[in-house]
C-alpha positions as CSV (number, residue, x, y, z in Angstrom):
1,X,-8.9,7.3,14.8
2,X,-10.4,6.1,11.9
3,X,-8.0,5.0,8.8
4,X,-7.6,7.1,5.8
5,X,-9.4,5.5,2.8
6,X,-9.0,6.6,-0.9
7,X,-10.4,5.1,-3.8
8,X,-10.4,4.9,-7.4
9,X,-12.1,3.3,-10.6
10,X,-9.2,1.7,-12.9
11,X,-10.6,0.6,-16.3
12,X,-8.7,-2.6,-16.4
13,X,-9.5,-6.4,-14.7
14,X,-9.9,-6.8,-11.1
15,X,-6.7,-9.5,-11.5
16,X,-4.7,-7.0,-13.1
17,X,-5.2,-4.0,-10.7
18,X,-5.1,-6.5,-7.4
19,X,-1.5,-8.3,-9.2
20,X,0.0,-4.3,-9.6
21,X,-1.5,-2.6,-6.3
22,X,-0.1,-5.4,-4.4
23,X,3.5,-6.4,-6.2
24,X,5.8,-4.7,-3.4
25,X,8.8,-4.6,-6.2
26,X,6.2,-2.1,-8.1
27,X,5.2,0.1,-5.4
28,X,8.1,2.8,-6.3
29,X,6.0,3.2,-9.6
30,X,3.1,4.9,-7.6
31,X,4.1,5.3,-4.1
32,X,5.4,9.0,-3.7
33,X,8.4,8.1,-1.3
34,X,9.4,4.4,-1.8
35,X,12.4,3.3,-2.8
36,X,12.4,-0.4,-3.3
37,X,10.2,-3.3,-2.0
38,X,10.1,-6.7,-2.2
39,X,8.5,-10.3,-0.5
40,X,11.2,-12.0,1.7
41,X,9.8,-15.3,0.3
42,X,10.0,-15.9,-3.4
43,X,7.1,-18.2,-2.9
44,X,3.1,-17.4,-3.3
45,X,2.7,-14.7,-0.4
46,X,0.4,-16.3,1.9
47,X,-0.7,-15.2,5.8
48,X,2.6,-14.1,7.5
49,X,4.9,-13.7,4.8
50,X,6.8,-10.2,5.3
51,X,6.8,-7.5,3.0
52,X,10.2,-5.4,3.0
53,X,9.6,-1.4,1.7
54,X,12.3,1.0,2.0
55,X,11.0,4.7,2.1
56,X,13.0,8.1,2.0
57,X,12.0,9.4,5.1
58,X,13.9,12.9,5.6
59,X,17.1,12.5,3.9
60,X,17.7,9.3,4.6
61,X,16.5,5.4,3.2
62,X,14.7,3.3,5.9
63,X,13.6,0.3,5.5
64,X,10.2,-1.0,6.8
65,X,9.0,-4.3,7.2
66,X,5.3,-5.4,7.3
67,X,3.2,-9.2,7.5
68,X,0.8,-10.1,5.6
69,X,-2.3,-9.7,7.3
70,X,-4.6,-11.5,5.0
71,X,-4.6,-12.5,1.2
72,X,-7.3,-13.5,-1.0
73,X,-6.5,-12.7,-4.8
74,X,-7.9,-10.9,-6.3
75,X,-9.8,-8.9,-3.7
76,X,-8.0,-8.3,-0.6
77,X,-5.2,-7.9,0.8
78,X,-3.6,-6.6,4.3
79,X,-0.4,-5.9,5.7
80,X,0.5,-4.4,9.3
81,X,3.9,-2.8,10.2
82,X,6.3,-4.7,12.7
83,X,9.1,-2.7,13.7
84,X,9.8,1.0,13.5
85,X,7.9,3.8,15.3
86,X,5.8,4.0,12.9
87,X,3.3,0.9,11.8
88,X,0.9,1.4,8.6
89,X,-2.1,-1.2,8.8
90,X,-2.6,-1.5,4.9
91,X,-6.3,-3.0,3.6
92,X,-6.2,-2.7,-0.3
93,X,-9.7,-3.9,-2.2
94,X,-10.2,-4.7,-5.7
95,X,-14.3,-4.7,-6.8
96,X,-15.0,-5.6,-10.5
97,X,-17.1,-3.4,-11.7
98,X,-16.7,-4.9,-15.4
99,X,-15.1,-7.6,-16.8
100,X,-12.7,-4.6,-17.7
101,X,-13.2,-2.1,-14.8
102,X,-12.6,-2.1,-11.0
103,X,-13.0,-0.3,-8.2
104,X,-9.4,-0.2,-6.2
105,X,-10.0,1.3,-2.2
106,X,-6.8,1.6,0.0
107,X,-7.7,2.3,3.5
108,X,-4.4,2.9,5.8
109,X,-4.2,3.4,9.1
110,X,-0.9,3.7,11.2
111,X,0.2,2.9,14.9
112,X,2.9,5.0,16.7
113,X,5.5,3.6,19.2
114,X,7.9,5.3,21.4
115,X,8.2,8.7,19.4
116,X,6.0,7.9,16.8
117,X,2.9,8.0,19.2
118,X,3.5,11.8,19.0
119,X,4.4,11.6,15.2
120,X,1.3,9.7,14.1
121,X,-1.2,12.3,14.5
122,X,0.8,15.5,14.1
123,X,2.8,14.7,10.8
124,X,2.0,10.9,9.3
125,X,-1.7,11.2,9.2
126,X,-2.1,14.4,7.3
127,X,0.9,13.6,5.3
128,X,-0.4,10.4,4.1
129,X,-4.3,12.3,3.5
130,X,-2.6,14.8,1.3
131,X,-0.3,11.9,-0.5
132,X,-3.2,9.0,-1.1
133,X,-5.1,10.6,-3.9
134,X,-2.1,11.1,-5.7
135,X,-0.6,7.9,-5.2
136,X,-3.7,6.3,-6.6
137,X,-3.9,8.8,-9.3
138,X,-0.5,7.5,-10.7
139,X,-1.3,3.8,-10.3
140,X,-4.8,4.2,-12.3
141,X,-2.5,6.1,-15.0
142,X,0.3,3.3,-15.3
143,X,-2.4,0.4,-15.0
144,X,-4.4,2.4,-17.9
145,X,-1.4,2.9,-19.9
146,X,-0.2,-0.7,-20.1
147,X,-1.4,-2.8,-22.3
């Protein structure tokens, strides 16, 4: 299957979009469903460095953990799920358009283990396709709306 890729124009600095859309402790502010998120090293996140989410999934908090794929501020970066039965591969892009517009694209993709294969494409894929443009919806409005 191809991944799910959403896009949207964010009339702020490619720096400032790719520092938000890629800060795990602010992903809670746009990211219907996450609870908290964080680095596991305090240090510049570089190639292997693991990125800790925990999501409300059902009624209950789960926490997810995901390496850095790839990292090159401030135009990509990539993250791929580790454990669980369900593994988002995250690309996020950052184009300036402007000096004081970009062009943010999100492109997820997930992998199913165990129960999860049969998960993937009957629940996760069209819930994330429904939940994508809104996510990015909300992050254009909070980057917008900060000053």
């Amino acid at each position: 299957m191809s991944p799910i890729i959403t896009s949207t124009e964010v009339d702020r600095a490619a720096e400032d979009v790719f520092a938000y859309a890629t800060d795990p402790t602010r992903f809670s502010e746009w990211q219907q469903g996450v609870v908290d998120g964080r680095m596991d090293d305090s240090g510049t996140p570089s190639v292997g460095t693991r990125c800790l989410t925990t999501r409300r999934i059902g009624f209950a908090n789960r926490q997810v953990t995901a390496e850095l794929a790839h990292i090159d501020p401030p135009k990509t970066w990539g993250v791929r799920g580790i454990d669980g039965p369900i593994r988002a591969v995250v690309d996020v892009t950052v184009e300036p358009l402007t000096d004081t517009r970009s062009r943010l694209t999100i492109a997820i993709d997930f992998e199913g283990h165990g129960i999860g294969k049969v998960l993937v494409p009957l629940v996760v894929r069209s819930g994330a396709r429904k939940e994508m443009p809104a996510n990015l919806a909300t992050l254009k409005q909070r980057l917008e709306g900060a000053t």
